[in-house]
BAVEX-672103 format. One line per field, with one value per residue: residue in one letter; x, y, z of N, C-alpha, C in turn; chain. Coordinates in steps of 0.1 Angstrom, whole numbers, plus 2048, in hexadecimal, padded with zeros to 3 digits. Each point is the difference from the previous one (the first is absolute). Example, Ala and Ser with C-alpha at 12.3 -4.5 7.8 and 13.67 -1.06 7.14 Angstrom:
% BAVEX-672103
aa	(a	s)
n.X	(884	7FC)
n.Y	(7C7	80B)
n.Z	(84E	7F9)
ca.X	(7F7	809)
ca.Y	(80C	80B)
ca.Z	(800	800)
c.X	(809	7F8)
c.Y	(80C	80B)
c.Z	(800	808)
ch	(A	A)
//
This chain:
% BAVEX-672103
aa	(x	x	x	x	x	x	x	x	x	x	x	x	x	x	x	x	x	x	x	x	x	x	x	x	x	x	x	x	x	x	x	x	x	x	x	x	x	x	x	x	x	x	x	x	x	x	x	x	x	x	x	x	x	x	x	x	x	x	x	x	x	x	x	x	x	x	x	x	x	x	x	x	x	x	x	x	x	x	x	x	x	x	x	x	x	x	x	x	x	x	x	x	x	x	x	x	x	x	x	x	x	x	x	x	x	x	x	x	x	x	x	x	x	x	x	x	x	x	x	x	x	x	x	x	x	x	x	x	x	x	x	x	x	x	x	x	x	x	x	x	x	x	x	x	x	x	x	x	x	x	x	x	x	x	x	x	x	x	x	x	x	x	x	x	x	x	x	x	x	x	x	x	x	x	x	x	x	x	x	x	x	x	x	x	x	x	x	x	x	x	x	x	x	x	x	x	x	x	x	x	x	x	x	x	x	x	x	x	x	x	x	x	x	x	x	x	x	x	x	x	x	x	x	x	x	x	x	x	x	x	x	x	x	x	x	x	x	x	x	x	x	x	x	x	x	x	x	x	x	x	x	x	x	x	x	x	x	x	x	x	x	x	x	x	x	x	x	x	x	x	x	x	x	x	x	x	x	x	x	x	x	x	x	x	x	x	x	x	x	x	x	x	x	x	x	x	x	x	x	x	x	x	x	x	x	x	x	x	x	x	x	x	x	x	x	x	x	x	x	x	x	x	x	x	x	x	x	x	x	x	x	x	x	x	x	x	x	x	x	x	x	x	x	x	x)
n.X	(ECB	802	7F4	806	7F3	802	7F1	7FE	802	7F8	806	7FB	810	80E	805	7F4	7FF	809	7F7	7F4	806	80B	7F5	7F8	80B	7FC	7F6	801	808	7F2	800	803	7F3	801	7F0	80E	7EF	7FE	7F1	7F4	7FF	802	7F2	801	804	7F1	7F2	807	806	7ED	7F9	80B	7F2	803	80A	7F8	808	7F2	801	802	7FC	802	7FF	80D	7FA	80B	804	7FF	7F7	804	7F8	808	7EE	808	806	7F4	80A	80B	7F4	7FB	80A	7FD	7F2	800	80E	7F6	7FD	7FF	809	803	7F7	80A	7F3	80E	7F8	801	7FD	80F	7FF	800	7F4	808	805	7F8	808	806	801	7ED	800	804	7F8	7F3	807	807	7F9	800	7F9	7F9	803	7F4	807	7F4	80D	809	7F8	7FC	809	804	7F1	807	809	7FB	7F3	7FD	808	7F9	7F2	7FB	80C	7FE	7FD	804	7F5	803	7F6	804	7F5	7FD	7FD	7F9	802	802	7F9	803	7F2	7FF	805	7F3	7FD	806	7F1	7FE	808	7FF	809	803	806	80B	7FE	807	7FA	7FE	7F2	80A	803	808	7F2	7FC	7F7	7FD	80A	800	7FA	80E	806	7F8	800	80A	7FE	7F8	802	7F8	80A	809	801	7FE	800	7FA	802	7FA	7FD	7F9	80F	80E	7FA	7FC	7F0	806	80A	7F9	7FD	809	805	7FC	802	810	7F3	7FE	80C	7F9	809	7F6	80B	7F8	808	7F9	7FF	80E	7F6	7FA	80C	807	7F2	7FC	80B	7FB	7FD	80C	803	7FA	80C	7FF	80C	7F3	802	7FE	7F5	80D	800	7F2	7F3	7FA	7FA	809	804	7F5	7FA	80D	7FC	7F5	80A	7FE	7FE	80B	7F7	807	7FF	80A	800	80D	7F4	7FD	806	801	7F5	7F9	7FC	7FA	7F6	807	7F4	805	7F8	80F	7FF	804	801	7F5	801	7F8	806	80D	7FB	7F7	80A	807	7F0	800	80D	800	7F9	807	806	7F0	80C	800	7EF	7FE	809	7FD	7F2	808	80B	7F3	7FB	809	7F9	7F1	805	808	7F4	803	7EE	800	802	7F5	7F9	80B	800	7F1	7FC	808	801	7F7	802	801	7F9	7FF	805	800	7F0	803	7F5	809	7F3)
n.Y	(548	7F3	804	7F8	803	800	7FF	803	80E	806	803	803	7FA	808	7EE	801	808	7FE	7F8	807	80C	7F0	7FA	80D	7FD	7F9	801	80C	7FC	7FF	7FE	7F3	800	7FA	804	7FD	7FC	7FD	7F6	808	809	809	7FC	80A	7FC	7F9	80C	809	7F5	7FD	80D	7F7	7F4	801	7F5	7F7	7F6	7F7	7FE	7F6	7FB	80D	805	7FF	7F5	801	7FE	810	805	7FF	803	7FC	7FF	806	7FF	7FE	806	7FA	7F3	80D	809	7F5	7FB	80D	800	7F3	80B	805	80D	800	810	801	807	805	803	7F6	803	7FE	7F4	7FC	7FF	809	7FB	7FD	7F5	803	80C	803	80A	7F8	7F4	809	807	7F4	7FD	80B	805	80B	809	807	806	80B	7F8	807	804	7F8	802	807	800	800	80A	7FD	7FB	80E	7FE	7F4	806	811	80C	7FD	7F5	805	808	80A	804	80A	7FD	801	80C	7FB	80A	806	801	804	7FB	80A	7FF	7FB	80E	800	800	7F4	802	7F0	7FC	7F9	7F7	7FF	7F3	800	7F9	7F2	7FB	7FD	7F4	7FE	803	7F7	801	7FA	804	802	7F6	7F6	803	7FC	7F8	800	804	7FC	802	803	809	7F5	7FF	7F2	805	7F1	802	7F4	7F7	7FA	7FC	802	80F	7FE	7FB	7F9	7FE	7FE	7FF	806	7FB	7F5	801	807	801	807	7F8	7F0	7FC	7F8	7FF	7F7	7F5	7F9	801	7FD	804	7F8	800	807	7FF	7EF	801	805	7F6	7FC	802	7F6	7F7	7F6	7F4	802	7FD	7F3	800	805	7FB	805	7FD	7F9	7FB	802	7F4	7F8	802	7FF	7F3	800	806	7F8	806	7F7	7F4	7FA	7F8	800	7FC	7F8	7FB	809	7FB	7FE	801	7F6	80E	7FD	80A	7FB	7F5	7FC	7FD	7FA	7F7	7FA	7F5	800	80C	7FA	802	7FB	7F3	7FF	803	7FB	7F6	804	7FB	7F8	7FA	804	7F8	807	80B	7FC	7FD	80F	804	7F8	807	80D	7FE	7FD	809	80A	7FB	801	806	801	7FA	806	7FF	80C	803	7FE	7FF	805	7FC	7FB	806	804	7FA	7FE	80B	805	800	807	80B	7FD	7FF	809	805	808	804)
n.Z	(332	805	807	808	805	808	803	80E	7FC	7FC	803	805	7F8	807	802	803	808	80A	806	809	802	808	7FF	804	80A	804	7FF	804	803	7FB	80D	7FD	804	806	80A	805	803	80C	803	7FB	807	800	7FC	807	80A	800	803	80B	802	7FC	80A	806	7FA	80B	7FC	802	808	805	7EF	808	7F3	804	7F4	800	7F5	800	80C	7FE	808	812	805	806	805	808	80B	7FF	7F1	806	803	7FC	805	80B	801	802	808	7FD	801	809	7FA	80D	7FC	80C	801	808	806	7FE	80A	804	801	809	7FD	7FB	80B	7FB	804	80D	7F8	805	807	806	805	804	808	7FE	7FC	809	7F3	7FF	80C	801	804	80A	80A	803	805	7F3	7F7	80E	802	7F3	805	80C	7FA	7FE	80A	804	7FE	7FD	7FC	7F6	809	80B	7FD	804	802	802	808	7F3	7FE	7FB	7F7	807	7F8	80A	802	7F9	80C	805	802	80E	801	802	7FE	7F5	809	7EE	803	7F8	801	7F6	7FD	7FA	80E	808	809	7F6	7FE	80C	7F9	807	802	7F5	806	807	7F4	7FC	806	7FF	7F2	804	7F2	7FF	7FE	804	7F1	800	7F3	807	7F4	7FF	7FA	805	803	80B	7FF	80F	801	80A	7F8	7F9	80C	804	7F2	7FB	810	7FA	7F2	80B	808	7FB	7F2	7FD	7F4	7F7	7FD	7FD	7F1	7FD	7F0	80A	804	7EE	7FF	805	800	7F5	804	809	80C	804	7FD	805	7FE	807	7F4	806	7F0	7F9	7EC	7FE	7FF	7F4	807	808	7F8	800	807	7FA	7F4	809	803	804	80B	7FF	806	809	805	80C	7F5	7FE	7FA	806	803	7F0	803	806	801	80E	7F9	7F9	800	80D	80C	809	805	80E	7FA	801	7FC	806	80D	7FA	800	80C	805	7F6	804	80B	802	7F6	809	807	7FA	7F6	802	80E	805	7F8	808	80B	7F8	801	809	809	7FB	807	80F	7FC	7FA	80B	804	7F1	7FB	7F9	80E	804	7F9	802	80A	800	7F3	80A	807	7F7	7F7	814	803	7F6	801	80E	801	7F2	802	7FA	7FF)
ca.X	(802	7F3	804	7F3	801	7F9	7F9	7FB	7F2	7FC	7FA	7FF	809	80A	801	7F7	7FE	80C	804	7F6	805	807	7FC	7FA	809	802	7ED	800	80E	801	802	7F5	7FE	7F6	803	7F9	7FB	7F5	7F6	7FD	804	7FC	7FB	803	813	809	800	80E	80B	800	7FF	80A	80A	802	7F6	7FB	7FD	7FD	808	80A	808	806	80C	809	808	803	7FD	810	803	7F1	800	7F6	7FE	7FF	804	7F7	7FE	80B	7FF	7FF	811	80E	7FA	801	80D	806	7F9	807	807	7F6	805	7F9	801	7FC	7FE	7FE	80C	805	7F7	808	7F2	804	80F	7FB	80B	80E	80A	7FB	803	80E	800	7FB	807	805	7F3	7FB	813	7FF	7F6	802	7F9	801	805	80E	804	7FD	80C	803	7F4	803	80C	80C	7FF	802	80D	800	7FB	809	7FE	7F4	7F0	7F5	7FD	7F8	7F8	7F5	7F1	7FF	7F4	7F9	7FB	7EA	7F8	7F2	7F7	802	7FC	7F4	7FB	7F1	800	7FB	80D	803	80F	804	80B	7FC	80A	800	804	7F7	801	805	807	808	7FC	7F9	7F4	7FC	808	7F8	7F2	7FD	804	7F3	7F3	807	7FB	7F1	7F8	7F3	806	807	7FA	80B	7FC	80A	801	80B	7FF	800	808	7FB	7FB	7F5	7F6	7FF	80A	7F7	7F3	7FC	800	7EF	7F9	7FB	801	7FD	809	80B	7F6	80B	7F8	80A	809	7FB	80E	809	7FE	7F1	804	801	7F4	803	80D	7FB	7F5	805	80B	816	803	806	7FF	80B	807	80F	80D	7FF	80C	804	7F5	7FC	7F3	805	805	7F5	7FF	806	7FC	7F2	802	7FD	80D	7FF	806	806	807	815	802	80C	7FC	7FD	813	803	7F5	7F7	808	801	801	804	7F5	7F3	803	7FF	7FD	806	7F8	7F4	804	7EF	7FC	808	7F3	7F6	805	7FE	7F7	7F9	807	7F7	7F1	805	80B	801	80C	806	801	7FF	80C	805	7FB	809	80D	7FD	7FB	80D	807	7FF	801	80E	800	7F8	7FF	808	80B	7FE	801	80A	80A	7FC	803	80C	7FE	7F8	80B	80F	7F8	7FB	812	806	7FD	801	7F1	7F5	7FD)
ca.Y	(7F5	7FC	803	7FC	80D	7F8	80A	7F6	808	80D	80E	818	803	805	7FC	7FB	80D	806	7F2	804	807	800	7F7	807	80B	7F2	800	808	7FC	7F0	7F6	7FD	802	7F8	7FF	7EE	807	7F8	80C	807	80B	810	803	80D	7FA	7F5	803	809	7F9	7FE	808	807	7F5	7F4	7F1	7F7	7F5	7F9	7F6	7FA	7F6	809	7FC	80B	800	80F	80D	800	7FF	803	808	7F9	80E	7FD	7F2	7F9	7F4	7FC	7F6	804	800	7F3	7F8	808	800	7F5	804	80A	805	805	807	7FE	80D	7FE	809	7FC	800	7F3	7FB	7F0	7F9	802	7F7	7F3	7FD	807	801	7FF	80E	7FF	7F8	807	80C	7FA	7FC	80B	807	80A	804	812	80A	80B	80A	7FB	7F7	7F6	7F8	7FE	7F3	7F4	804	7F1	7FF	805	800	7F1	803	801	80D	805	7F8	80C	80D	809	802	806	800	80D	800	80A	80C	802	812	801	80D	807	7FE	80A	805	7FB	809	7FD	800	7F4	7FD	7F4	7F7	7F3	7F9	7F6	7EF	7F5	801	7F4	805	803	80C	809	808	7FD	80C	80A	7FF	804	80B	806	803	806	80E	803	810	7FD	807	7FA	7F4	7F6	7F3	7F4	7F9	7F6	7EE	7FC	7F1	7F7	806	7FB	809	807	808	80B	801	80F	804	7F9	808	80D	7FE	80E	802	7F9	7FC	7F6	7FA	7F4	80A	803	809	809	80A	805	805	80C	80E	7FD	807	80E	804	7FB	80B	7F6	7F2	7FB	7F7	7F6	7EB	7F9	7FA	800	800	80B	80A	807	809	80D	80B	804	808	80C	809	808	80C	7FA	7FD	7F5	7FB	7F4	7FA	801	7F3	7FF	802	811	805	805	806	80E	803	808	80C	806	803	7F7	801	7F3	802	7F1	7F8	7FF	80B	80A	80D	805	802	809	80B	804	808	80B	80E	803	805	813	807	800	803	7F2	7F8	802	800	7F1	7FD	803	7F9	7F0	804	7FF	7F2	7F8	80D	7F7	7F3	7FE	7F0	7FF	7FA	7F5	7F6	801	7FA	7F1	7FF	7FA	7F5	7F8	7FF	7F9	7ED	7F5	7FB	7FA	7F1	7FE	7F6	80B	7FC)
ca.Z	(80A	800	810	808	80E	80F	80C	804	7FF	7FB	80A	804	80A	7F6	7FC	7F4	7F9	7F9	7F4	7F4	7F9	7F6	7F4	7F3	7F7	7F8	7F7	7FC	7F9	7F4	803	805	812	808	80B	80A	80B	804	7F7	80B	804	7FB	7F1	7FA	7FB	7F6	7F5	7FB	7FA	7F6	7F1	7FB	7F6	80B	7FF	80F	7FC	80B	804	804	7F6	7F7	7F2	804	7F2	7F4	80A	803	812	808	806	80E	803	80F	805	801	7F5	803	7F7	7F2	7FA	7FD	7F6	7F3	800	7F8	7EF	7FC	811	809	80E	80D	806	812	80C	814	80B	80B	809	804	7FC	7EF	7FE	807	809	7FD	7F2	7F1	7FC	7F7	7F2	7F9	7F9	7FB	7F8	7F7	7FA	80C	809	7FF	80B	7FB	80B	803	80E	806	7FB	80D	805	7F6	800	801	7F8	7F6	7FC	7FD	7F0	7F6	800	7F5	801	805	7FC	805	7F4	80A	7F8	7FD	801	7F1	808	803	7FF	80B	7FF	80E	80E	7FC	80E	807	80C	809	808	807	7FE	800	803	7F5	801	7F9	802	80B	80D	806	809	7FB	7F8	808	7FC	80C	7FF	7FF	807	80E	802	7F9	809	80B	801	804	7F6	7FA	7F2	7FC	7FE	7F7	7F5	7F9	7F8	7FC	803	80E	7FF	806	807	803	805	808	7FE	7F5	808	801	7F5	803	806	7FE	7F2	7FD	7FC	7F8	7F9	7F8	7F2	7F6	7F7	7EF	7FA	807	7FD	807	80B	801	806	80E	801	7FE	805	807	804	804	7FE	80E	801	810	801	804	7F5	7F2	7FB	7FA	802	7F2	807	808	7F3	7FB	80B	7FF	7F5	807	807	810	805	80D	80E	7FC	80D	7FB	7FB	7F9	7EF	802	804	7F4	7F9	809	80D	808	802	7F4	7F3	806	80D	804	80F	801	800	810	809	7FB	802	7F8	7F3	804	800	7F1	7FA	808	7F9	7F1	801	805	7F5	7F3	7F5	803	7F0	7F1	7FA	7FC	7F8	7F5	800	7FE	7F2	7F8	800	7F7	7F6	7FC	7FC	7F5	7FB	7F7	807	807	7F4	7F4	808	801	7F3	7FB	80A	7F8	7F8	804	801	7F1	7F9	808	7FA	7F4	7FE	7FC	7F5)
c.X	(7F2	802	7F7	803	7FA	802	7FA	7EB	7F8	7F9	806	80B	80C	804	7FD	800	810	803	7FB	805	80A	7FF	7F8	811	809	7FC	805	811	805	802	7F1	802	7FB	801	7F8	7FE	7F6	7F5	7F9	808	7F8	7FF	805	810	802	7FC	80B	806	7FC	802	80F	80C	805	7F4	7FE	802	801	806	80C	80D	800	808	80A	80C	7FF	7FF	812	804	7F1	806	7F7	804	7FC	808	7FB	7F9	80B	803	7FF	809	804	7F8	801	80A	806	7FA	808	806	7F0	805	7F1	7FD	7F8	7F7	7FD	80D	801	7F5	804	7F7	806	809	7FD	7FD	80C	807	7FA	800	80F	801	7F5	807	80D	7F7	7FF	80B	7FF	7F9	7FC	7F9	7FD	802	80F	7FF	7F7	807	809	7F9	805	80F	80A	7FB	805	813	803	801	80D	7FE	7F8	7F4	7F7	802	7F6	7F5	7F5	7F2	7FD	7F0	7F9	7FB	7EF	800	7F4	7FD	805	7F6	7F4	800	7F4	7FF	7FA	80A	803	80E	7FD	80C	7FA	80B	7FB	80B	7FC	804	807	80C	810	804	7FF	7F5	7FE	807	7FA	7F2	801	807	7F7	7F8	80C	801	7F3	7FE	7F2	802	807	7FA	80B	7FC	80D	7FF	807	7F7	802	807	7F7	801	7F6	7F8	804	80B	7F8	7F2	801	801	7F5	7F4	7FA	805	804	811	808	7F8	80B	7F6	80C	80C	7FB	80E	806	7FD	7F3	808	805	7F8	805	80E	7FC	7F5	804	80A	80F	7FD	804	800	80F	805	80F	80B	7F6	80B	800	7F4	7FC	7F4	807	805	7F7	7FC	808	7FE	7F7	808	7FB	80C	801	80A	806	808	80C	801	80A	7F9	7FE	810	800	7F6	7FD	80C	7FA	800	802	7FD	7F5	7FE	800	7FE	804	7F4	7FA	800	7F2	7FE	80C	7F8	7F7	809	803	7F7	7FB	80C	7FF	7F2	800	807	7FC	80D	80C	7FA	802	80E	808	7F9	806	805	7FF	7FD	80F	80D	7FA	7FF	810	800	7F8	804	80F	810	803	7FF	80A	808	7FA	803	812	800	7FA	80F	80E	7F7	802	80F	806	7FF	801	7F5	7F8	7FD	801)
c.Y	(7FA	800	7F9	805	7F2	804	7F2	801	80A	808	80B	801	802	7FC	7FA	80F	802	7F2	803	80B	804	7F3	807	80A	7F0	7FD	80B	805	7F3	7F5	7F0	7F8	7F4	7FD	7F4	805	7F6	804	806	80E	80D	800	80D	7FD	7F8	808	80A	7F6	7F8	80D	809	7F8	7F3	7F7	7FC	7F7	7FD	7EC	7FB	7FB	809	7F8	807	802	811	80E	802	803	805	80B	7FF	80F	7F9	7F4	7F5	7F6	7FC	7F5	800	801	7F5	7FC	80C	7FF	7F5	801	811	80C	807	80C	804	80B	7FD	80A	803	7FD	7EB	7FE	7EF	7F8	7FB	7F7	7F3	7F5	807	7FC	7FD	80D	804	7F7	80B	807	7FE	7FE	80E	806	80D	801	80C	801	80A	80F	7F8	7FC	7F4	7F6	7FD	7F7	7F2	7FE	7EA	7F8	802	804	7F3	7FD	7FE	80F	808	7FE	811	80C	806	809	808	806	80E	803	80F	80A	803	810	7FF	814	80C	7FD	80B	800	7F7	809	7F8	7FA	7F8	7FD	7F1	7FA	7F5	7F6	7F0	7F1	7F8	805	7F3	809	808	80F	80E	809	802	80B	80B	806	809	810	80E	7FF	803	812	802	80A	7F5	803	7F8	7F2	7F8	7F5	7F9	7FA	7F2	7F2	7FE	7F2	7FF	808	7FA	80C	809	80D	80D	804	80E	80C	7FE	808	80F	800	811	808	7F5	7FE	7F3	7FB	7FD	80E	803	800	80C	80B	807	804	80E	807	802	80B	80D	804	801	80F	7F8	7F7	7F9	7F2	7F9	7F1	806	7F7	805	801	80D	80B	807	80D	80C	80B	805	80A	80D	806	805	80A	7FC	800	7F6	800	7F4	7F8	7FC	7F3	800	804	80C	80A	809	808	80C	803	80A	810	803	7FA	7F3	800	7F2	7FB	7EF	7FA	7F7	809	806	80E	80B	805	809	812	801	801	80F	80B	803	807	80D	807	7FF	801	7F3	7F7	7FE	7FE	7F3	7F6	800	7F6	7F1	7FC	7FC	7F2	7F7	801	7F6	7F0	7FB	7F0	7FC	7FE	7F2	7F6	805	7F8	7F3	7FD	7FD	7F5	7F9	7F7	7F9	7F2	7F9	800	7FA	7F1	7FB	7FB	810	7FB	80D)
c.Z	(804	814	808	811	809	80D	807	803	7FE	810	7FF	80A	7F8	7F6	7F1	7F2	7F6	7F3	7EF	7FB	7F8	7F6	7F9	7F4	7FA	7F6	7F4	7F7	7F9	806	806	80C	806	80C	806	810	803	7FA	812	805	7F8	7F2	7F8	7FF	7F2	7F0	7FB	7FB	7F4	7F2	802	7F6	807	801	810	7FE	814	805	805	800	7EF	7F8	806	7F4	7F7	80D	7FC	811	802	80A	810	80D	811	805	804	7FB	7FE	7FA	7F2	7FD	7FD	7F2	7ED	7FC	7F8	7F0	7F9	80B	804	809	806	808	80D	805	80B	809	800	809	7FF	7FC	7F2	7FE	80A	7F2	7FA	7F6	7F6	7F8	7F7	7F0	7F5	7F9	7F8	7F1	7F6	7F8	806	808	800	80F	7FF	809	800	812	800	7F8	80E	800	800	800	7FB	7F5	7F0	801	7FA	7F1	7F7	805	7F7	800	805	7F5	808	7F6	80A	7F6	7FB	7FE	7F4	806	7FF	800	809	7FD	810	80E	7FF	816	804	80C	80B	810	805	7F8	7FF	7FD	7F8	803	7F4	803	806	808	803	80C	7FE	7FD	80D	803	811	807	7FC	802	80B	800	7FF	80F	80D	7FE	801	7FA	7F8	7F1	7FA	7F9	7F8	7F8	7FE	7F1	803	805	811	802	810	811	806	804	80D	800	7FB	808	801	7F7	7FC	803	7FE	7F5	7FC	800	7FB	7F6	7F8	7F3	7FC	7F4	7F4	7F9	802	7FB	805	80E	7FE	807	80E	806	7FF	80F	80F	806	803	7FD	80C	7FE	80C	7FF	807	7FC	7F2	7FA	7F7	806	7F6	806	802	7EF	7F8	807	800	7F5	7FE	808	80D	809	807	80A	7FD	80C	7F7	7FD	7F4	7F4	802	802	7FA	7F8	80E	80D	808	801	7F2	7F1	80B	80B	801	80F	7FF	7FF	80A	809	7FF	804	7F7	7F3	7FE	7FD	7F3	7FA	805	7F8	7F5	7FF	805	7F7	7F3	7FA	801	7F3	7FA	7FF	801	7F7	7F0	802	7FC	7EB	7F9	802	7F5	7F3	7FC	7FF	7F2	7FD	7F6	7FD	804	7F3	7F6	80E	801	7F2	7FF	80C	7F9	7F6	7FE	806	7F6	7FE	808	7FC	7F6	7F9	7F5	7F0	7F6)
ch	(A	A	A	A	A	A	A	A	A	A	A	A	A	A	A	A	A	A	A	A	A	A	A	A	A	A	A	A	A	A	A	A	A	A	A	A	A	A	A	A	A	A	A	A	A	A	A	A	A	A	A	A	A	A	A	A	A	A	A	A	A	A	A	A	A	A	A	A	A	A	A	A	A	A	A	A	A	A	A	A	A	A	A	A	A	A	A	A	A	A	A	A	A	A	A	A	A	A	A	A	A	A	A	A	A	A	A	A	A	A	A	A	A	A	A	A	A	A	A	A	A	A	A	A	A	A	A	A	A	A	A	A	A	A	A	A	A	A	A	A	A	A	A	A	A	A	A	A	A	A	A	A	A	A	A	A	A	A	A	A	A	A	A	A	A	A	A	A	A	A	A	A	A	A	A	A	A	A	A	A	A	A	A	A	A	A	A	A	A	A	A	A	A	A	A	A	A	A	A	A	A	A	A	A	A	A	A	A	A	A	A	A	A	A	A	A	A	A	A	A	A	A	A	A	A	A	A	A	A	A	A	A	A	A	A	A	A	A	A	A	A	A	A	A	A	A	A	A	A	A	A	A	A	A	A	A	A	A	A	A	A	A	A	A	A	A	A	A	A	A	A	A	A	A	A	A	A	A	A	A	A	A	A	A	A	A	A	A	A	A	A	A	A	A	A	A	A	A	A	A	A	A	A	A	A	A	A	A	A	A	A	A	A	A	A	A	A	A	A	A	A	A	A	A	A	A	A	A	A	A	A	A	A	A	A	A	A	A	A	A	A	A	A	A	A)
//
């Protein structure tokens, strides 16, 4: 099949990664590729998706002659659906939550999704999100397609003796995310022992939010993401996971993170229901609950066997979401697009 992918951009975010991994098993199962992407973004991005056989193309006014479908990655390219939609079927992978911004003017969200031959999601409570909509549709239009993820052989956890407890928390900084949270949770336990690397892009965090993280470099530290394979060491290197947002649709970071044997934390959010649970493979606490926060990290940090052992567990929740799964279910979504439409070549 001939496939064309559209992204609205290349950064160091879920998104982008899960796009890329399943256009390398695209690449890589005879199929040919092309990805339409603004130009600009993460050089090291554009070079995975060149040397995995996936073409670039930066232009506009793309040929869209001989594609048998596309494959449009986030909601945000919305306009991309209606306009790909008159050349060939288009599925549409959501991840993001409803938000009213999206349906402006009212019932454009509806003429979009009308447009697409599927939609995939990759959690069943956000087909709910979309619920009145998608009864409108059609009943076939949604697939659920939850993100899977390749397994990683990490090196065994090497001893430190210097008795600093770090807390790793991956994903842009933005409000959403909460990071801010976990700052304050950190300096509401006053240990000097306690330190926290933010991996992740700065959106639209301001300075002053970040001044006392800032301030004392000696328990925060923050660096760019690099590739997602320059963050294995990082994980290894790390005693917990902790990501405090107040919205997510899935949380690739936290699974990663389990497949580093890292135990996490995680504020009670619908995308977490079904994966992490409270005492028994993650510690969860409500979301903006900082001193709730603060108390999961301090009990982990008293409790080596606590760890290690929700460290197993976290290992084996992600242990059950293989890539491989995951692309034998987008690989048939793909399939019922082109037959629906009758367009396979």
């Amino acid at each position: 099949m001939h496939i064309l992918l559209r992204i609205h951009e290349l950064r160091n975010n879920g998104a982008v990664y899960a796009l890329l991994h399943y256009a390398e098993h695209l690449a890589a199962s005879g199929h040919r590729v092309v990805l339409s992407v603004p130009a600009g973004g993460s050089p090291a991005l554009r070079e995975r998706f060149l040397a995995a056989g996936v073409a670039i193309d930066h232009d506009t006014d793309l040929d869209l002659a001989g594609f048998d479908v596309a494959i449009v990655s986030t909601i945000l390219n919305g306009a991309d659906v209606e306009a790909l939609s008159r050349a060939m079927p288009v599925v549409w992978s959501i991840t993001e939550r409803r938000q009213p911004a999206w349906d402006d003017p009212p019932g454009r969200l509806r003429q979009l999704f009308s447009c697409a031959t599927k939609i995939v999601f990759p959690a069943y409570w956000l087909v709910y999100e979309y619920a009145d909509i998608l009864s409108v549709s059609a009943p076939y239009l949604a697939d659920v397609v939850p993100i899977g993820f390749k397994p990683v052989a990490y090196p065994p956890r090497e001893a430190r003796d210097d008795g600093v407890f770090r807390i790793l928390c991956v994903g842009s900084l933005y409000p959403r995310k909460r990071q801010i949270d976990l700052i304050n949770a950190v300096r509401m336990l006053n240990d000097p022992l306690v330190h926290c690397l933010f991996v992740g892009d700065t959106y639209a965090v301001g300075a002053a939010d970040l001044s006392y993280a800032r301030k004392n470099p000696q328990q925060f530290t923050f660096i760019n993401p690099g590739e997602r394979a320059e963050l294995q060491a990082v994980y290894r290197e790390c005693d917990i996971f902790a990501l405090p947002s107040e919205d997510e649709t899935f949380g690739m970071s936290a699974i990663e993170a389990g497949q580093a044997e890292l135990p996490v934390v995680v504020s009670d959010l619908p995308t977490y229901r079904y994966i992490w649970q409270d005492g028994r493979n993650a510690l969860v606490y409500p979301v903006g609950d900082v001193p709730a926060l603060a108390r999961c990290i301090k009990r982990l940090k008293d409790d080596p066997e606590l760890r290690r052992e929700l460290g197993r567990r976290a290992r084996n929740v992600a242990q059950c979401l293989s890539f491989e799964a995951y692309a034998r279910r987008f690989d048939a979504t793909l399939a019922d697009a082109i037959a629906r439409s009758g367009s396979g070549r």
